[in-house]
C-alpha positions in Angstrom: 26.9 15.0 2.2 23.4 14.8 0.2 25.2 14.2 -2.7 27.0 11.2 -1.6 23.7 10.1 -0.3 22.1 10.8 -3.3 24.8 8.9 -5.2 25.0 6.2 -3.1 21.0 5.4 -2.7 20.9 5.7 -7.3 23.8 3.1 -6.9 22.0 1.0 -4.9 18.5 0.9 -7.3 20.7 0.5 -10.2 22.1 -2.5 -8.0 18.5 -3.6 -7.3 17.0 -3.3 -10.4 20.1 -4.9 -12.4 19.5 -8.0 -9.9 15.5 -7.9 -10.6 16.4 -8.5 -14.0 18.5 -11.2 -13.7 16.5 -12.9 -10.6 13.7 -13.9 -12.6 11.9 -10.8 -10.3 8.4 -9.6 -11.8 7.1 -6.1 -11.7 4.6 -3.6 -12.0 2.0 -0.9 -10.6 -1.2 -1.4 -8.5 -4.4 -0.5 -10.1 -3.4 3.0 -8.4 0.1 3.5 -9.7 2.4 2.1 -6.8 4.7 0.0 -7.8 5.4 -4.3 -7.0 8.0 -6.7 -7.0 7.0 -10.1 -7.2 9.6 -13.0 -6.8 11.4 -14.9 -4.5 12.6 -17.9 -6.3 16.0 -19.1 -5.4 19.0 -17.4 -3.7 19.2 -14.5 -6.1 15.7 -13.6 -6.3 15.4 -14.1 -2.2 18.3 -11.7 -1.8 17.3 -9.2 -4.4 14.0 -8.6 -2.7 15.5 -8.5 0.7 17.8 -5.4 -0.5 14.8 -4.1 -2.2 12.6 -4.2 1.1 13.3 -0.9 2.4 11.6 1.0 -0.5 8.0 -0.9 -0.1 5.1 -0.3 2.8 3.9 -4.4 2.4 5.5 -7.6 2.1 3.8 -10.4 1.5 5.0 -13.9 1.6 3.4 -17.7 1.5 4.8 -20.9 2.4 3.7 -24.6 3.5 2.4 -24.7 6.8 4.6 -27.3 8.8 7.8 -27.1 5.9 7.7 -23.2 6.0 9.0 -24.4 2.6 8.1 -21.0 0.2 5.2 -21.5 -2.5 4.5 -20.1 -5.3 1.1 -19.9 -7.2 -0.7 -18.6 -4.7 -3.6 -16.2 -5.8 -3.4 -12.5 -3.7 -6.2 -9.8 -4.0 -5.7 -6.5 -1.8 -8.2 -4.3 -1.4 -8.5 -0.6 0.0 -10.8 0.1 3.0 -13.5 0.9 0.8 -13.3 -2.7 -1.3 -12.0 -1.8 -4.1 -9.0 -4.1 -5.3 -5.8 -2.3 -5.4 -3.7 -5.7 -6.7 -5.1 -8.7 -8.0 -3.3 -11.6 -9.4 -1.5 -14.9 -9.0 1.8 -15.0 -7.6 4.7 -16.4 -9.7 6.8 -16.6 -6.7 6.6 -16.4 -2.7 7.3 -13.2 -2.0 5.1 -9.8 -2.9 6.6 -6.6 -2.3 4.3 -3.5 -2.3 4.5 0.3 -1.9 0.8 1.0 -0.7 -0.1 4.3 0.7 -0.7 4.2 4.1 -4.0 2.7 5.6 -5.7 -0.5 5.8 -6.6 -3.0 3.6 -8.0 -6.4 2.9 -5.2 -9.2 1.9 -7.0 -12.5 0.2 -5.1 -15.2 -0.3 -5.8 -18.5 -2.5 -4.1 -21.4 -3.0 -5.7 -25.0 -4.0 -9.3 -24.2 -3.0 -7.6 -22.6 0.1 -9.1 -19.4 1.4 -7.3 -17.2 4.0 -7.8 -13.2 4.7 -7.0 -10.7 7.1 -6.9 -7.4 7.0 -3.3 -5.2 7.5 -2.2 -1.7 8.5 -0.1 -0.3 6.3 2.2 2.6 8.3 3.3 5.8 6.7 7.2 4.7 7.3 8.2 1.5 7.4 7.4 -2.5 6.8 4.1 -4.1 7.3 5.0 -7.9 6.7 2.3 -10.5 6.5 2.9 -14.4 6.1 0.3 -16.8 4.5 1.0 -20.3 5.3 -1.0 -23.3 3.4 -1.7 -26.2 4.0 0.1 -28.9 1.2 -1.0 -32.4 2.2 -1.5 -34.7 -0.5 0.3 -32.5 -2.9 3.3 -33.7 -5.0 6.0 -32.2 -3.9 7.1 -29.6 -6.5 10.7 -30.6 -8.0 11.9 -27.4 -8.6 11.1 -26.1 -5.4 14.1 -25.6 -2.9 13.4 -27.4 0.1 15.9 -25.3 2.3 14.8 -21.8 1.5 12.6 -20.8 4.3 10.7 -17.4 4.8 12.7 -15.4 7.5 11.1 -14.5 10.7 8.5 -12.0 10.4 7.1 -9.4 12.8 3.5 -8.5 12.8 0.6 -10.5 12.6 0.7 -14.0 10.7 -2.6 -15.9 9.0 -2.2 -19.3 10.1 
């Protein structure tokens, strides 16, 4: 029985990570080690990280308040409890996917002189999902953005 398990969970990252690669997905460590997924662009990307989503602690996405259309190019710091930043970068797509260690940190996000933060639990097992919505007014609209991918619901406490 662990060996089917074991078989079955290496088929499924090979799965994932194949999907990463061909989703346009981004990835890489924390200042600490712990590894990212960044992405979220189109149908692929969204489902790639949606199969991927059991294996981090954090999700992170940002959309357009009122749309709940996702954006992109959104600047995200996280810091540890003691301030030190633990990720800090732009986004190249809506959706940040992060295996923190468990305890709570400071999430900054930027977008457009827009400054939002609020600080997150993560949990020893499990998701801690956080949403970041902005507001887009006066902005042209982006043309390769898809106007009917919308974030899914999310649980936990949203920065609005």
């Amino acid at each position: 029985m662990k060996k089917t398990r074991a078989a079955a969970l290496a088929l499924l990252v090979t799965l994932v990570m194949a999907a990463h690669a061909q989703t346009g997905i981004a990835r890489g460590q924390t200042s600490r080690g712990e590894p990212w997924l960044v992405g979220g662009v189109g149908e692929d990307g969204v489902a790639a990280l949606r199969l991927a989503r059991s294996g981090y602690s954090l999700s992170v996405q940002t959309a357009a308040r009122g749309t709940g259309a996702f954006l992109a190019d959104v600047h995200l710091r996280i810091a540890d409890e003691q301030g030190r930043p633990v990720f800090d970068q732009d986004l190249s797509g809506p959706w940040l996917l992060v295996k923190l260690r468990p305890g709570a940190y400071t999430l900054q996000a930027s977008r457009h002189r827009q400054v939002q933060a609020v600080r997150v639990d993560v949990p020893a097992q499990g998701l801690r999902e956080q949403m970041f919505y902005f507001d887009t007014t006066g902005e042209a609209p982006d043309p390769m953005a898809d106007p009917t991918e919308r974030p899914p619901a999310v649980r936990g406490s949203i920065a609005r």
